[in-house]
C-alpha positions as a Markdown table, in Angstrom:
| # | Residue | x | y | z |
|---|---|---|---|---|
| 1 | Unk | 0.0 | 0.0 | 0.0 |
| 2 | Unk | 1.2 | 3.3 | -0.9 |
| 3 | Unk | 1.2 | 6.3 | 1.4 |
| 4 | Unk | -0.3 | 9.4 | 0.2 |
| 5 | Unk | 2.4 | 12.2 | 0.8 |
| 6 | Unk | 1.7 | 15.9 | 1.7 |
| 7 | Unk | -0.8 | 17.5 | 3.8 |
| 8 | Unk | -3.7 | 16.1 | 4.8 |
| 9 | Unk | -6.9 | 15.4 | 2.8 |
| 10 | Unk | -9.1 | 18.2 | 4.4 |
| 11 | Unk | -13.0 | 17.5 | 3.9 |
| 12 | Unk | -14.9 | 19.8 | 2.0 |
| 13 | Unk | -18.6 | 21.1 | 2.4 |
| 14 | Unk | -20.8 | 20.5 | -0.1 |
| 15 | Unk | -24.4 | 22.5 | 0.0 |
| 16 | Unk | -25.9 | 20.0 | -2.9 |
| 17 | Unk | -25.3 | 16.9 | -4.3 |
| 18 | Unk | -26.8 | 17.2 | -8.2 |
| 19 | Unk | -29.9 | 15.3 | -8.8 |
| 20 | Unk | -28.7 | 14.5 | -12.4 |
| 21 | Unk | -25.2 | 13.3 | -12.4 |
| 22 | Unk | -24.7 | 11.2 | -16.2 |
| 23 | Unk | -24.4 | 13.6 | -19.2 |
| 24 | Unk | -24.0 | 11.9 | -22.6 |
| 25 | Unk | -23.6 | 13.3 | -25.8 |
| 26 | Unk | -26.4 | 13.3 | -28.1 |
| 27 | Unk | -26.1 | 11.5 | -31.7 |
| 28 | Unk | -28.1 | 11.7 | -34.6 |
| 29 | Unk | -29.8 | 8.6 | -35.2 |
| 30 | Unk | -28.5 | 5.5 | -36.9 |
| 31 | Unk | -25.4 | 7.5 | -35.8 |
| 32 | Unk | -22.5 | 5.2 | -33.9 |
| 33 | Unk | -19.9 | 6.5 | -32.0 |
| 34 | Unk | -16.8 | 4.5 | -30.9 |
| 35 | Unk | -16.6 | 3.8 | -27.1 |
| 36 | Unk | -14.7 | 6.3 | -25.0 |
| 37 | Unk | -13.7 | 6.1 | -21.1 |
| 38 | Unk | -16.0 | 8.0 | -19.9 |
| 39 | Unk | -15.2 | 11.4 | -17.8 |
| 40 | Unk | -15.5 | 11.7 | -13.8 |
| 41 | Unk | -16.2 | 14.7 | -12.2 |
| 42 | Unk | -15.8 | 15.0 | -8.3 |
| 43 | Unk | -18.5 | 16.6 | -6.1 |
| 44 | Unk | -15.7 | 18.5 | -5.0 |
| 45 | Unk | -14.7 | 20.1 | -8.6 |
| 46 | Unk | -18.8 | 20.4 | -9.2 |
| 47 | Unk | -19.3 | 22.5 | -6.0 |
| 48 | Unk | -16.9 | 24.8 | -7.0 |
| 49 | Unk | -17.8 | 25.4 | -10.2 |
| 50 | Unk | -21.0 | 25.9 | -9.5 |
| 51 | Unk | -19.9 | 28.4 | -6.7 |
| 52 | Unk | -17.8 | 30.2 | -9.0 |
| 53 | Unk | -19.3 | 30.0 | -12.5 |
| 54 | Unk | -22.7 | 29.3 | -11.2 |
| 55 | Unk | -23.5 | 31.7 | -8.0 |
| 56 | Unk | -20.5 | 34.1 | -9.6 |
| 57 | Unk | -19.0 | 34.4 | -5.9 |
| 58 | Unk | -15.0 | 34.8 | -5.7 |
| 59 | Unk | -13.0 | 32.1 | -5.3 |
| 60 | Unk | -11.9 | 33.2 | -1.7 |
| 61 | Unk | -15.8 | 33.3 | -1.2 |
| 62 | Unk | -16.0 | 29.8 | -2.3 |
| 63 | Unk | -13.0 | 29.1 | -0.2 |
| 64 | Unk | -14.7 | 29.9 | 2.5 |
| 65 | Unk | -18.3 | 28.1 | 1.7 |
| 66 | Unk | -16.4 | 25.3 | 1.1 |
| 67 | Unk | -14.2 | 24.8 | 4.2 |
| 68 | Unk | -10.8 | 25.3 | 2.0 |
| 69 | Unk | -8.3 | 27.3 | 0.8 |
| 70 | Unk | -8.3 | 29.5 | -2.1 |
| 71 | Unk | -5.6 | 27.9 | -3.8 |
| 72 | Unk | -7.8 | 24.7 | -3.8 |
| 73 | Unk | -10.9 | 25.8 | -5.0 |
| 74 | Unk | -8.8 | 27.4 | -7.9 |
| 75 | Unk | -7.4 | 24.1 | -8.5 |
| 76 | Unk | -10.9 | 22.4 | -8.3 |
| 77 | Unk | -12.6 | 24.9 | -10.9 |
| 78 | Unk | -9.7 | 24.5 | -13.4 |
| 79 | Unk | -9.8 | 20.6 | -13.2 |
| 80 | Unk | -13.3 | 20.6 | -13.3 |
| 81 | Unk | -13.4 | 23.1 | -16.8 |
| 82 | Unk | -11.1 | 20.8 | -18.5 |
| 83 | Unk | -13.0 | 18.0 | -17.4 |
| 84 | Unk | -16.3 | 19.7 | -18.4 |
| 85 | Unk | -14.6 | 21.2 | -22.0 |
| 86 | Unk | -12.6 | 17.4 | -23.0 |
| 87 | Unk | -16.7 | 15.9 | -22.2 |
| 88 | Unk | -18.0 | 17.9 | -24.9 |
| 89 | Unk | -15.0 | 18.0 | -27.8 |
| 90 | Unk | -14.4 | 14.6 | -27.4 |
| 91 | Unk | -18.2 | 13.8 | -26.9 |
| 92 | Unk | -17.5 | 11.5 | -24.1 |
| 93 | Unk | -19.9 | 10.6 | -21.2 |
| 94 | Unk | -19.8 | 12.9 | -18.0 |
| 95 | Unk | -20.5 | 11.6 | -14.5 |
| 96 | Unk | -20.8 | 13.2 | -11.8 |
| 97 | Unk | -18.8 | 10.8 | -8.5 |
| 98 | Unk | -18.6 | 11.4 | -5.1 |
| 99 | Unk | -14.8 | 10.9 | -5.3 |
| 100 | Unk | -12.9 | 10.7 | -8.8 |
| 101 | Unk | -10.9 | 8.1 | -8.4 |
| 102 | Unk | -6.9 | 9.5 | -8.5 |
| 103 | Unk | -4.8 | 8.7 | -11.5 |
């Protein structure tokens, strides 16, 4: 077993879990798409984007909603945009996860 290094895991408040957590892209009929690994996005990353991009607070606001630090939240929203963007270019599968698993 490996042992995580650095600080801590901290946990993070999160006001709402989504209700609809699978996005898929849509194809025209008769339409077939080759299977892609599908993309996981954290509660964690979702909460803060939808602080941020949704509620338009600051991300020291956020921080602060969130029970974190500034830097993480700004490392949560930019995860979660590339996440969100590489979804719909590559039209792959989006779900939301309590926990994306750690590559």
């Amino acid at each position: 077993m490996h042992r995580r290094r650095g600080r801590p895991w901290k946990p993070r408040w999160i006001s709402e879990i989504p209700s609809i957590r699978h996005f898929a892209p849509f194809l025209p009929q008769g339409a077939i798409m080759e299977p892609k690994e599908p993309i996981l996005l954290s509660y964690d990353e979702f909460e803060a984007l939808r602080l941020v991009d949704g509620e338009d607070l600051s991300q020291e606001e956020a921080a602060k909603r969130m029970g974190v630090s500034r830097g993480t939240v700004w490392r949560l929203v930019a995860s979660g945009r590339k996440k969100i963007i590489k979804a719909i270019s590559e039209g792959r599968e989006l779900f939301i996860v309590p926990q994306a698993p750690v590559m």
